[in-house]
N, CA, C and O atoms as a GROMACS GRO file, in nm:
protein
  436
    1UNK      N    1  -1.860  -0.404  -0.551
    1UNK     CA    2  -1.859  -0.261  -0.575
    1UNK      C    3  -1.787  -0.192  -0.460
    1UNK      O    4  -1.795  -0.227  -0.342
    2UNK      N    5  -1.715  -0.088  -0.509
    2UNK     CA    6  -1.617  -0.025  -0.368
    2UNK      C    7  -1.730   0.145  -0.379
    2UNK      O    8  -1.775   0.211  -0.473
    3UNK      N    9  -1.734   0.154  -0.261
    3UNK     CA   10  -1.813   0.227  -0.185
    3UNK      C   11  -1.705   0.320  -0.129
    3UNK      O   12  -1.604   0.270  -0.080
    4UNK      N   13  -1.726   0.491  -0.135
    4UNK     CA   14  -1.655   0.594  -0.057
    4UNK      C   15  -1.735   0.549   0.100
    4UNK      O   16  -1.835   0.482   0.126
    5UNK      N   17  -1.643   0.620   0.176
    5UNK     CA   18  -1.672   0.596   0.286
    5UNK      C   19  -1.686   0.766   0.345
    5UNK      O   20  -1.670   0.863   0.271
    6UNK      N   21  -1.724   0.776   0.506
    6UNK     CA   22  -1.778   0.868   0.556
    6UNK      C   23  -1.628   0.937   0.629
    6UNK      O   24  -1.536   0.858   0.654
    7UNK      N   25  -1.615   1.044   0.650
    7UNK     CA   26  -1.531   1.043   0.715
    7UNK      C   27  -1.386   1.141   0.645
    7UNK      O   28  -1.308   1.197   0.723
    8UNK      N   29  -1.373   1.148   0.537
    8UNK     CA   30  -1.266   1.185   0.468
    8UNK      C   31  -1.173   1.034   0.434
    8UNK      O   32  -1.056   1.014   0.467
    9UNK      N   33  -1.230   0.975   0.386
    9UNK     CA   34  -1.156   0.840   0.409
    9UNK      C   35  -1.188   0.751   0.272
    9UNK      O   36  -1.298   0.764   0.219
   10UNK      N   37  -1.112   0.683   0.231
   10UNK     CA   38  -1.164   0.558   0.149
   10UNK      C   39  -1.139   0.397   0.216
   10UNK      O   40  -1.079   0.405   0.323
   11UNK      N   41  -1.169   0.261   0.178
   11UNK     CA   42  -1.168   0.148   0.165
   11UNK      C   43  -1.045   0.114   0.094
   11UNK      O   44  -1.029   0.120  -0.028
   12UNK      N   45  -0.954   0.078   0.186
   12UNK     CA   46  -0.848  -0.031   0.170
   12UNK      C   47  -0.869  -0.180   0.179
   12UNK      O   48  -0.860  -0.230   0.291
   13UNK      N   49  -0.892  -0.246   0.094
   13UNK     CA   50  -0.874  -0.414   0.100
   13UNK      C   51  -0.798  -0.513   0.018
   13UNK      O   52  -0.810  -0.544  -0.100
   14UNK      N   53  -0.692  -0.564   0.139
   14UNK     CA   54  -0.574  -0.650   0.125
   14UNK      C   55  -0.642  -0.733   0.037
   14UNK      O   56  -0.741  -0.774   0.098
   15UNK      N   57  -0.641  -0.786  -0.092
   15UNK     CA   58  -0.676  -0.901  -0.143
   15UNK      C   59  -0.654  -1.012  -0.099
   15UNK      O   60  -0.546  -1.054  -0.140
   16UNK      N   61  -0.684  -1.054  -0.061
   16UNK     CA   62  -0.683  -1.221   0.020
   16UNK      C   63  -0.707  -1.206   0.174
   16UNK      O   64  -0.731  -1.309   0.237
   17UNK      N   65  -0.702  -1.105   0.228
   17UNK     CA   66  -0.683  -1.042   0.366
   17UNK      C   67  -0.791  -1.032   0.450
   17UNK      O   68  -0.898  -1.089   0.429
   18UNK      N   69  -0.764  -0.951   0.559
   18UNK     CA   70  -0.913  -0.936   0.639
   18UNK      C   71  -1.000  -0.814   0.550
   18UNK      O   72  -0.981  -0.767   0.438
   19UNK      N   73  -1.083  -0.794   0.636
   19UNK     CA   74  -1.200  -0.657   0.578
   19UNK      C   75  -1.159  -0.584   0.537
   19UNK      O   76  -1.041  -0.569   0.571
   20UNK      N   77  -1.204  -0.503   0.455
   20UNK     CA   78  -1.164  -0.332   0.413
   20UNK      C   79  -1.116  -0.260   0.592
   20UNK      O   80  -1.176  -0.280   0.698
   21UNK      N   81  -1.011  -0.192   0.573
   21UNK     CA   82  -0.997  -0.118   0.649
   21UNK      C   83  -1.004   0.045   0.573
   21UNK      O   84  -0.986   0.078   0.455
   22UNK      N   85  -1.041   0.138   0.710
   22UNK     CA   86  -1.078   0.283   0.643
   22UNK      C   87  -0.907   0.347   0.644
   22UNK      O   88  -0.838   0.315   0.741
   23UNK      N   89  -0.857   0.419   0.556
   23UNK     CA   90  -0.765   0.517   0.531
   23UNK      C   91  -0.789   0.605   0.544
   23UNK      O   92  -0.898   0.632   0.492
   24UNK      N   93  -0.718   0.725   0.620
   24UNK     CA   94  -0.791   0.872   0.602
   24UNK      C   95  -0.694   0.917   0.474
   24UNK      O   96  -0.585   0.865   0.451
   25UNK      N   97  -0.762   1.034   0.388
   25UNK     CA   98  -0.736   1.090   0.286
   25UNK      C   99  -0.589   1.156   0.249
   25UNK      O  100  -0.564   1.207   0.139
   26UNK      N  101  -0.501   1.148   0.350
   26UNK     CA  102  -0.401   1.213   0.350
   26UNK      C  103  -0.317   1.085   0.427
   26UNK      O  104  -0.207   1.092   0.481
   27UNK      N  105  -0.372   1.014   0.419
   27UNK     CA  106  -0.251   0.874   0.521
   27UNK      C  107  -0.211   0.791   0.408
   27UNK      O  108  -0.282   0.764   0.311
   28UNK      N  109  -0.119   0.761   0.425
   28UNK     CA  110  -0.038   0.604   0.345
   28UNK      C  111  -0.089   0.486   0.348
   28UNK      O  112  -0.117   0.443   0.460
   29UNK      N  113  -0.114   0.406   0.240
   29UNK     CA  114  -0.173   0.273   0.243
   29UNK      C  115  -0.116   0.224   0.391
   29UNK      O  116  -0.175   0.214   0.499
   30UNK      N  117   0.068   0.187   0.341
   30UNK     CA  118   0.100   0.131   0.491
   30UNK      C  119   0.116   0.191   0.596
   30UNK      O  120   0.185   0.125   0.673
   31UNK      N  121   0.068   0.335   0.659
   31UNK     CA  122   0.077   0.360   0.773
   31UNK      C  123  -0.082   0.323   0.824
   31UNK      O  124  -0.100   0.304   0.944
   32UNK      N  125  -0.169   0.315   0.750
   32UNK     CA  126  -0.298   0.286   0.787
   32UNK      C  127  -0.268   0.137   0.798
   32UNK      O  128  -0.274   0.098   0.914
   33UNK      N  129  -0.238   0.040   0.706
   33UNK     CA  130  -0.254  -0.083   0.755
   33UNK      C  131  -0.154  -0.125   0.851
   33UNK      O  132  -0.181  -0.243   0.874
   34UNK      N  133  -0.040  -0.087   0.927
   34UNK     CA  134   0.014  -0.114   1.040
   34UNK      C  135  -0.032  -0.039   1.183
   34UNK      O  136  -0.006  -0.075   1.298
   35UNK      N  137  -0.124   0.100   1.127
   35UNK     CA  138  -0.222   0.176   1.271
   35UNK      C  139  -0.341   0.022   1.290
   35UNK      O  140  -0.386   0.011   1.404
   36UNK      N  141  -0.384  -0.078   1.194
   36UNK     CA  142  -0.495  -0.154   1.231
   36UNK      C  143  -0.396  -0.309   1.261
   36UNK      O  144  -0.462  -0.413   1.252
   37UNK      N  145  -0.272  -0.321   1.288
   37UNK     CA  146  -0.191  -0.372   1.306
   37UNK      C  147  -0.258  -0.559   1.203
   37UNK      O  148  -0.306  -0.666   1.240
   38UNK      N  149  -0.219  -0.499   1.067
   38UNK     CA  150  -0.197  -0.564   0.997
   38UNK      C  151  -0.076  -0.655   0.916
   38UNK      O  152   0.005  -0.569   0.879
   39UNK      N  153  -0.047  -0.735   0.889
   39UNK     CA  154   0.111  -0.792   0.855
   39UNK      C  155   0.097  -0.734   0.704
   39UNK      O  156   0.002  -0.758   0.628
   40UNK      N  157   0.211  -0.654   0.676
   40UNK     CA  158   0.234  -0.640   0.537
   40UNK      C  159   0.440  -0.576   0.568
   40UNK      O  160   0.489  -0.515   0.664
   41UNK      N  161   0.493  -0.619   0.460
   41UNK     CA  162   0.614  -0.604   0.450
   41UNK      C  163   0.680  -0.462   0.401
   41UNK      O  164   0.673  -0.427   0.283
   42UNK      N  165   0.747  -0.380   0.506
   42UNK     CA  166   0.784  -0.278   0.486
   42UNK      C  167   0.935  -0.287   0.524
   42UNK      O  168   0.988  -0.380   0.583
   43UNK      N  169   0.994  -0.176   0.479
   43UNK     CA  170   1.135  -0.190   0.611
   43UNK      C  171   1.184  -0.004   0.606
   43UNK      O  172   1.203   0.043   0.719
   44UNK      N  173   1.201   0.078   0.509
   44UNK     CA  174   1.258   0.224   0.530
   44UNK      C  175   1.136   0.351   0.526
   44UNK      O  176   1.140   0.471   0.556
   45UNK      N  177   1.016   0.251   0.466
   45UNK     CA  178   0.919   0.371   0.481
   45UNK      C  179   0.912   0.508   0.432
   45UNK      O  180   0.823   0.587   0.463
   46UNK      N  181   1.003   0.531   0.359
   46UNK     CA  182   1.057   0.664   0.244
   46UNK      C  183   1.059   0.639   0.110
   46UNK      O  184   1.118   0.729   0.052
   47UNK      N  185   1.007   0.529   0.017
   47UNK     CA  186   0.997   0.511  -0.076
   47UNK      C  187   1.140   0.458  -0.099
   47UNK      O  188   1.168   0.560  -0.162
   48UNK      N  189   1.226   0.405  -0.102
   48UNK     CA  190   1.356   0.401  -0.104
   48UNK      C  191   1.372   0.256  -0.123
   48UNK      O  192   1.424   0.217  -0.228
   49UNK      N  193   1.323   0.147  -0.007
   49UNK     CA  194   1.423   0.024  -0.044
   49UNK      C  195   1.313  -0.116  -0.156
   49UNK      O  196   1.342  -0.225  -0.206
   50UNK      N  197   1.139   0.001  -0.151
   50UNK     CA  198   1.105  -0.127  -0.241
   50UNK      C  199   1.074  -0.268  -0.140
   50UNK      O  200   1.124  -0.370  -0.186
   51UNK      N  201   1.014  -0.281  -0.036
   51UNK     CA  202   1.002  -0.393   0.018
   51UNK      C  203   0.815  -0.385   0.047
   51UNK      O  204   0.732  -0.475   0.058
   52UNK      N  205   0.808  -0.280   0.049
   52UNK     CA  206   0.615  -0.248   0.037
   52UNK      C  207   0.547  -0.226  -0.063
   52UNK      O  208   0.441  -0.164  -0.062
   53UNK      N  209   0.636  -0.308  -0.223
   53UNK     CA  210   0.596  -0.255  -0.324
   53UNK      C  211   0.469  -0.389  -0.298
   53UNK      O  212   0.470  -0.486  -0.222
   54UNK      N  213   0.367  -0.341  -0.399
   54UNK     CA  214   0.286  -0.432  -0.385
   54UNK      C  215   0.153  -0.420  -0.532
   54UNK      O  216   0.179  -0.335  -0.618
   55UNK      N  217   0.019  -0.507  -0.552
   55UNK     CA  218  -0.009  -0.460  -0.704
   55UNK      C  219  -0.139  -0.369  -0.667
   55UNK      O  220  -0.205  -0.386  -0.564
   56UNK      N  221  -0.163  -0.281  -0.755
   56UNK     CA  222  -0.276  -0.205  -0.690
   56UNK      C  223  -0.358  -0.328  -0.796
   56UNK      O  224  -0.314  -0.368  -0.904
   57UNK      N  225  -0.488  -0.371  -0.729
   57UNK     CA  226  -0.564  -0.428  -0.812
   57UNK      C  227  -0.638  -0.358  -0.869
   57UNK      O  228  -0.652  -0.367  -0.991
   58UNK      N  229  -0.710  -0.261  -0.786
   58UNK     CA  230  -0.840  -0.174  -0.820
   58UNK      C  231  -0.872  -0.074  -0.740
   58UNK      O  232  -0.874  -0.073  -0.617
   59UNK      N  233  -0.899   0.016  -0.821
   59UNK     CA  234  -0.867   0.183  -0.756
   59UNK      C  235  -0.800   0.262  -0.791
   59UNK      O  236  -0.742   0.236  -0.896
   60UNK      N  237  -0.771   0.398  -0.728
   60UNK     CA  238  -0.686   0.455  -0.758
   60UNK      C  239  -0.557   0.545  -0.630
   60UNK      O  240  -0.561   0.576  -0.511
   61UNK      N  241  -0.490   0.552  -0.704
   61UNK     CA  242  -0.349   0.599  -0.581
   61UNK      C  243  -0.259   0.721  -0.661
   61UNK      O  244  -0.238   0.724  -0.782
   62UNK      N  245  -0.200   0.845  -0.534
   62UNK     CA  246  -0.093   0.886  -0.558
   62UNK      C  247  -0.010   0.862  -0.505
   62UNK      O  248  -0.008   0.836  -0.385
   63UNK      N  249   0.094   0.865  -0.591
   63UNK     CA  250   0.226   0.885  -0.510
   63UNK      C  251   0.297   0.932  -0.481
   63UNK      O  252   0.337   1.000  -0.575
   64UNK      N  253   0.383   0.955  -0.353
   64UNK     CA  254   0.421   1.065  -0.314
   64UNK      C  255   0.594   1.044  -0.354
   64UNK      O  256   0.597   0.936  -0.412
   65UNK      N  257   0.726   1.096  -0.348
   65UNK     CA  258   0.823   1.105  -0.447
   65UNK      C  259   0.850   1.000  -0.363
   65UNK      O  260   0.816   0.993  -0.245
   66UNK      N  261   0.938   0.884  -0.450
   66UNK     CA  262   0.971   0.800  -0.430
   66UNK      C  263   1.106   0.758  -0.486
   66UNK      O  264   1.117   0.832  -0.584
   67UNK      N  265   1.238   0.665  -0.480
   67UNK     CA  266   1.356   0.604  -0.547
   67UNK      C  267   1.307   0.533  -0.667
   67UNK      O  268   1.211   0.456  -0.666
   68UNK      N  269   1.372   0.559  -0.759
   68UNK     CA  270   1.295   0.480  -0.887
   68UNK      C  271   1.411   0.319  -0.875
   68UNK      O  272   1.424   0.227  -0.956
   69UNK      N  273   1.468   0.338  -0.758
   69UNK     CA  274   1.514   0.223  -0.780
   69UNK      C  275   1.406   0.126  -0.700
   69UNK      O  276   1.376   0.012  -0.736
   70UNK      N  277   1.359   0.189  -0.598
   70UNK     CA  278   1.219   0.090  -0.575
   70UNK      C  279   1.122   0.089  -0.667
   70UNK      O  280   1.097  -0.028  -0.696
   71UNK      N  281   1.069   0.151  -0.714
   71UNK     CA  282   1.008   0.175  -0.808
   71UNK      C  283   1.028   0.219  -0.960
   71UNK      O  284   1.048   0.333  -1.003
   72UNK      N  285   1.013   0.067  -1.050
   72UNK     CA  286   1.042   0.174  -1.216
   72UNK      C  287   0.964   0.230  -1.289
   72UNK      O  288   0.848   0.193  -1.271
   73UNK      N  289   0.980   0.322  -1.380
   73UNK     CA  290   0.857   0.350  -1.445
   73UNK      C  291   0.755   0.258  -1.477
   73UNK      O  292   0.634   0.276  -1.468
   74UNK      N  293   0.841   0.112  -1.534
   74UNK     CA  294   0.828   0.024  -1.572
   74UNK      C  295   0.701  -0.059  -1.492
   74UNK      O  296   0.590  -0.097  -1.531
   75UNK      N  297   0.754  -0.066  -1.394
   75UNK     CA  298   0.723  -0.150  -1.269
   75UNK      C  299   0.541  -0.057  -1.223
   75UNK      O  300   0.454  -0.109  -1.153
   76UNK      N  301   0.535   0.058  -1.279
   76UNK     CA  302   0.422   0.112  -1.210
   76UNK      C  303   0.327   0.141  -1.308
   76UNK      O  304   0.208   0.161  -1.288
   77UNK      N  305   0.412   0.146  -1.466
   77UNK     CA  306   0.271   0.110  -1.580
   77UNK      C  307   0.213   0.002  -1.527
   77UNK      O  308   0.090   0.012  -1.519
   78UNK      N  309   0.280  -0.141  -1.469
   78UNK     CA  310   0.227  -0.244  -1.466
   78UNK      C  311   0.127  -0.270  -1.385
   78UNK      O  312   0.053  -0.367  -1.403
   79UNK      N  313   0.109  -0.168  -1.261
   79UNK     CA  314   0.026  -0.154  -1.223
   79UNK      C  315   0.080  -0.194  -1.037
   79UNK      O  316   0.006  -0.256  -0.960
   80UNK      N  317   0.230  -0.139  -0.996
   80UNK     CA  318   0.242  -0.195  -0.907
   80UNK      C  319   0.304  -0.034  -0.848
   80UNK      O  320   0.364   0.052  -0.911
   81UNK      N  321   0.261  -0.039  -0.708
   81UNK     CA  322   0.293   0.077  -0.613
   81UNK      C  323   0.374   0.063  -0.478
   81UNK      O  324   0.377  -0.048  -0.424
   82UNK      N  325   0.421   0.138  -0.439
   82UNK     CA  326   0.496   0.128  -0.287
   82UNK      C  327   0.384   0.160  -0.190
   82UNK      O  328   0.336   0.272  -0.207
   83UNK      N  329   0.319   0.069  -0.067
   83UNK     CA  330   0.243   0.131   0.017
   83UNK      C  331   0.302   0.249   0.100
   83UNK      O  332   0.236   0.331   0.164
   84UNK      N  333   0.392   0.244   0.092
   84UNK     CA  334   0.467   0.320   0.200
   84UNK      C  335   0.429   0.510   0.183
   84UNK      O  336   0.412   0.598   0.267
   85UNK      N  337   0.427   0.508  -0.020
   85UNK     CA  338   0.432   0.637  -0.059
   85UNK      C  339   0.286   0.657  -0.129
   85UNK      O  340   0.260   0.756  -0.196
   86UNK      N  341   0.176   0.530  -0.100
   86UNK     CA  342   0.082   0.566  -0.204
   86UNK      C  343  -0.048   0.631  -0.100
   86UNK      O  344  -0.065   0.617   0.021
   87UNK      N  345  -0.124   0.703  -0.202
   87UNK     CA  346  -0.206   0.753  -0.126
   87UNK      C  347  -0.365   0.763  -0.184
   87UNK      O  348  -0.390   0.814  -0.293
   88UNK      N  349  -0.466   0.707  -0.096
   88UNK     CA  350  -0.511   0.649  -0.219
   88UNK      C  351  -0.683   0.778  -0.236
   88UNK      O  352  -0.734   0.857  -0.156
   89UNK      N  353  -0.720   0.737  -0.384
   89UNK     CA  354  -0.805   0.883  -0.454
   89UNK      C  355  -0.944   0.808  -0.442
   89UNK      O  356  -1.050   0.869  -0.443
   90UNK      N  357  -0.934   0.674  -0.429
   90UNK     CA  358  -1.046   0.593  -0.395
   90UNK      C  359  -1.054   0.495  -0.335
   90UNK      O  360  -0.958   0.472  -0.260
   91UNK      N  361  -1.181   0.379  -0.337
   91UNK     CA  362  -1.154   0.255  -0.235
   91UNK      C  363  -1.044   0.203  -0.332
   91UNK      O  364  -1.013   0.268  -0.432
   92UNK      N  365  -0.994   0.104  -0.306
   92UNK     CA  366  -0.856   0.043  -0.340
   92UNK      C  367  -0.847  -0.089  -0.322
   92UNK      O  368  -0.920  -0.129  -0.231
   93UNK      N  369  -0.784  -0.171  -0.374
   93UNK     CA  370  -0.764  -0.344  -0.330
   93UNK      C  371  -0.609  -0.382  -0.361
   93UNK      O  372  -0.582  -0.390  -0.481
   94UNK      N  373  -0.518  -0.404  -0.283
   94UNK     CA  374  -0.420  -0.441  -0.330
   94UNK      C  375  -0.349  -0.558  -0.285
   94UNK      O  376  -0.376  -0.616  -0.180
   95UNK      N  377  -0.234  -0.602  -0.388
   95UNK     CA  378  -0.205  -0.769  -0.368
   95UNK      C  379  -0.057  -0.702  -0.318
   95UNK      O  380   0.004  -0.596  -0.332
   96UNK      N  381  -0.041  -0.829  -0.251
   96UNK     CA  382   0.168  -0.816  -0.165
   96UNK      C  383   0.192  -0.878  -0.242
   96UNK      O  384   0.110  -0.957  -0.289
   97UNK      N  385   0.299  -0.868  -0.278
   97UNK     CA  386   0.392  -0.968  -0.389
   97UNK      C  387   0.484  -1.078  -0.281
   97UNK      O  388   0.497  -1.077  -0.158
   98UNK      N  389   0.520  -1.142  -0.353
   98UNK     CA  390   0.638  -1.281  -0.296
   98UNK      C  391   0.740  -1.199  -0.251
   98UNK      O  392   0.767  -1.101  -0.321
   99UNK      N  393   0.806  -1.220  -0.142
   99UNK     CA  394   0.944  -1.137  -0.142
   99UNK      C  395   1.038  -1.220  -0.096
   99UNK      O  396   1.011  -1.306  -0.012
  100UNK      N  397   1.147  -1.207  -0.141
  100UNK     CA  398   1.268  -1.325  -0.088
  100UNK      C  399   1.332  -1.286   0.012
  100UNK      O  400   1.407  -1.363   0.071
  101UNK      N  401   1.312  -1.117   0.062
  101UNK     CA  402   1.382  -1.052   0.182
  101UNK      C  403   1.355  -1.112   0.278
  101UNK      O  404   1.246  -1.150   0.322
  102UNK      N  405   1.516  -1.127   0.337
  102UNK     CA  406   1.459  -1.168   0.511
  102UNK      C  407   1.446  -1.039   0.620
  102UNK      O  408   1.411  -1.033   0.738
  103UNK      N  409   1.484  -0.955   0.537
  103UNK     CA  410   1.479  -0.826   0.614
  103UNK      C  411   1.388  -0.722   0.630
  103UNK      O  412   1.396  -0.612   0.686
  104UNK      N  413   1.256  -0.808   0.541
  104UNK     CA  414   1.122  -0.718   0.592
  104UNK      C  415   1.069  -0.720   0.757
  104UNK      O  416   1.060  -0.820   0.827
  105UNK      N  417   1.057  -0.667   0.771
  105UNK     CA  418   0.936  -0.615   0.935
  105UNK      C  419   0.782  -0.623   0.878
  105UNK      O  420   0.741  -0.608   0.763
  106UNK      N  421   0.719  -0.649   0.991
  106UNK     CA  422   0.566  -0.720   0.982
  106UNK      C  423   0.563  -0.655   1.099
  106UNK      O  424   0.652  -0.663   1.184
  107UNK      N  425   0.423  -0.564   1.111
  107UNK     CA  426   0.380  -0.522   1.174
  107UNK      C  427   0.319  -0.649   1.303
  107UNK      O  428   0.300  -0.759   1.253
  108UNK      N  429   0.296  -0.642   1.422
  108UNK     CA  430   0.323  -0.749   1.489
  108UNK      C  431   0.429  -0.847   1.545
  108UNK      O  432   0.471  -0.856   1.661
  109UNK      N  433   0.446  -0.883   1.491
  109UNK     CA  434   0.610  -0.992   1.479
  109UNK      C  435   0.704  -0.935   1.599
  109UNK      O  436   0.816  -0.983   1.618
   0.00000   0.00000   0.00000
């Protein structure tokens, strides 16, 4: 069960990952999970190149305007979001996809 949290904040958890980390209500999936210096694959951070797309499992998210070339309509019935631009309305769980880029950045690294 995902639980609101205290704070102005919800529950972010990487599926396969460490613990829920807290988001504040107005922060970005991935600026919160690289403030708890977590590895997840980003690279322009403007919704634009599609390298932080990732699947929302469970929960809910907005998004803030984004390139539909990172993102298709298509691509986000299916249930998949950019961390970079999402923002999330509750606790949340989301999966990273495979990426063949060698030109993602990992927080850490």
């Amino acid at each position: 069960m995902l639980i609101m949290v205290s704070k102005g904040g919800f529950r972010v958890k990487l599926f396969g990952g460490p613990a829920p980390i807290l988001v504040h209500s107005k922060e970005f999936i991935l600026a919160a999970l690289l403030r708890r210096n977590i590895k997840f694959p980003y690279a322009c951070q403007n919704g634009v190149c599609g390298t932080c797309k990732c699947q929302l499992v469970a929960g809910e998210v907005v998004l803030d305007s984004y390139s539909e070339s990172a993102l298709t309509a298509y691509e986000y019935e299916q249930g998949l979001i950019l961390a970079c631009r999402a923002r999330v309305l509750s606790d949340v769980i989301i999966g990273k996809l495979e990426l063949d880029s060698d030109s993602a950045h990992r927080a850490g690294d």
